[in-house]
C-alpha positions in Angstrom: -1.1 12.3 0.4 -1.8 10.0 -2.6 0.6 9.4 -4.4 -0.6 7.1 -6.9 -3.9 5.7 -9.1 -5.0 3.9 -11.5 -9.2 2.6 -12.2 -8.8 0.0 -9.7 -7.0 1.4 -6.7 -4.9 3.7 -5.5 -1.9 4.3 -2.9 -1.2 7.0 -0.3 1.6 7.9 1.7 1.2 8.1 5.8 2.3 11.1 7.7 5.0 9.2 10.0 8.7 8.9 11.3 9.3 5.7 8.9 8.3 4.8 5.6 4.7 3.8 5.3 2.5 3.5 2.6 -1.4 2.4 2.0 -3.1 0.8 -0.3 -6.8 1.0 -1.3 -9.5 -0.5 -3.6 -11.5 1.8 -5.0 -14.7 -0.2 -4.8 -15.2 -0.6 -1.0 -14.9 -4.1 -0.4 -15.6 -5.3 3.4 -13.1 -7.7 3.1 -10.2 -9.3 0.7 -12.8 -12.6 0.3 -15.3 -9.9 -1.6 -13.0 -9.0 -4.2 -13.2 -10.6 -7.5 -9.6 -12.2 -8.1 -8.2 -11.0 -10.5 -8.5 -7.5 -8.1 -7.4 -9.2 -5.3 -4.0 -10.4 -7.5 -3.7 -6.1 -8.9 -3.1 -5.9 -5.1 -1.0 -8.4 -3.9 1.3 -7.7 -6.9 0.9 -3.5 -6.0 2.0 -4.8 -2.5 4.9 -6.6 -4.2 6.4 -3.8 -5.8 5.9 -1.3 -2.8 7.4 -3.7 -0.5 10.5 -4.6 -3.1 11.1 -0.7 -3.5 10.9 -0.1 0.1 13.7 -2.5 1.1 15.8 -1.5 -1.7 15.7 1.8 -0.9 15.6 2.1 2.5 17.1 -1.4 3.9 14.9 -1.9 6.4 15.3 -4.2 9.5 11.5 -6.0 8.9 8.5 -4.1 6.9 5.2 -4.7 8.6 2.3 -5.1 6.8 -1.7 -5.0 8.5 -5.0 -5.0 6.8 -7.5 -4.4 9.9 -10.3 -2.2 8.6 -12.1 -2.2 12.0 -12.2 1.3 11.6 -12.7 2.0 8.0 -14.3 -1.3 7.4 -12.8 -1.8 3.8 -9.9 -3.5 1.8 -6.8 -1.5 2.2 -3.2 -2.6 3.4 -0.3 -0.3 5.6 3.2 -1.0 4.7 5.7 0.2 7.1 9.5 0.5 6.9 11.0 -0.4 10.4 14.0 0.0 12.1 15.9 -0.6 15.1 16.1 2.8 16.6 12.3 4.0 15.1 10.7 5.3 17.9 8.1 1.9 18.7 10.8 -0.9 17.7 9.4 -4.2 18.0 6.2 -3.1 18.6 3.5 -1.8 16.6 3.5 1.2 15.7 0.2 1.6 17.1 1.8 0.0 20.1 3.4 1.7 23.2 6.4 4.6 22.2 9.5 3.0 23.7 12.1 5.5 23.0 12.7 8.4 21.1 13.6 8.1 17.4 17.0 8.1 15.7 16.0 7.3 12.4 17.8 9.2 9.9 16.2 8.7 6.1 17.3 9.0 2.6 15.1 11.5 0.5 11.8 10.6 0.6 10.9 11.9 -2.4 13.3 9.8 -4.2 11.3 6.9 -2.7 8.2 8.0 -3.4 9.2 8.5 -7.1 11.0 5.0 -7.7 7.4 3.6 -6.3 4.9 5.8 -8.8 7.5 5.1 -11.2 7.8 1.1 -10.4 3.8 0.9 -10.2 3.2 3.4 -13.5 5.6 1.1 -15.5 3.9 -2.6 -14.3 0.4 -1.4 -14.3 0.1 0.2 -17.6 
């Protein structure tokens, strides 16, 4: 689901058990090297925001962040919210399962609102 854009990229949520966003360019660069700076910069500081509203909000124990494109072989970068008790803690969450979850949330859509909002009022 995306949940926000703008002419340079754009940010969609990830159907999980924790919080986890993604962000895309929307020019597909192979890799972060190909962007022009000042793109590479809009990201970092898009990162920035997500990853400052996803703490607050949520108070994570670590968020995770991975760029590996082997599969989609273009820029874009997974934040993730992670906890204790999430169902793959430490591990990826590509990883191996290790338990069951007992992650219990806040409203999500309350978090995805403070982020559109947060990015809407930087970006523009």
């Amino acid at each position: 689901m995306r949940i926000y854009e703008d002419t340079l990229l754009y940010v969609e949520k990830e159907e999980s058990q924790i919080p986890w966003l993604k962000i895309f360019t929307k020019e597909p660069y192979r890799e972060l090297g190909d962007m022009p700076k000042e793109i590479r910069l809009y990201l970092w500081q898009t990162y920035d925001l997500i990853e400052y509203e996803m703490r607050h909000f949520y108070n994570p124990k670590k968020i995770n962040m991975a760029s590996f494109a082997n599969i989609l072989p273009r820029v874009h970068i997974h934040i993730m919210a992670r906890f204790e008790n999430d169902s793959h803690f430490p591990n990826p969450m590509w990883g191996e399962k290790l338990r069951e979850s007992t992650v219990h949330l806040p409203n999500e859509e309350e978090f995805l609102k403070r982020v559109f909002n947060a990015l809407t009022s930087k970006h523009n």
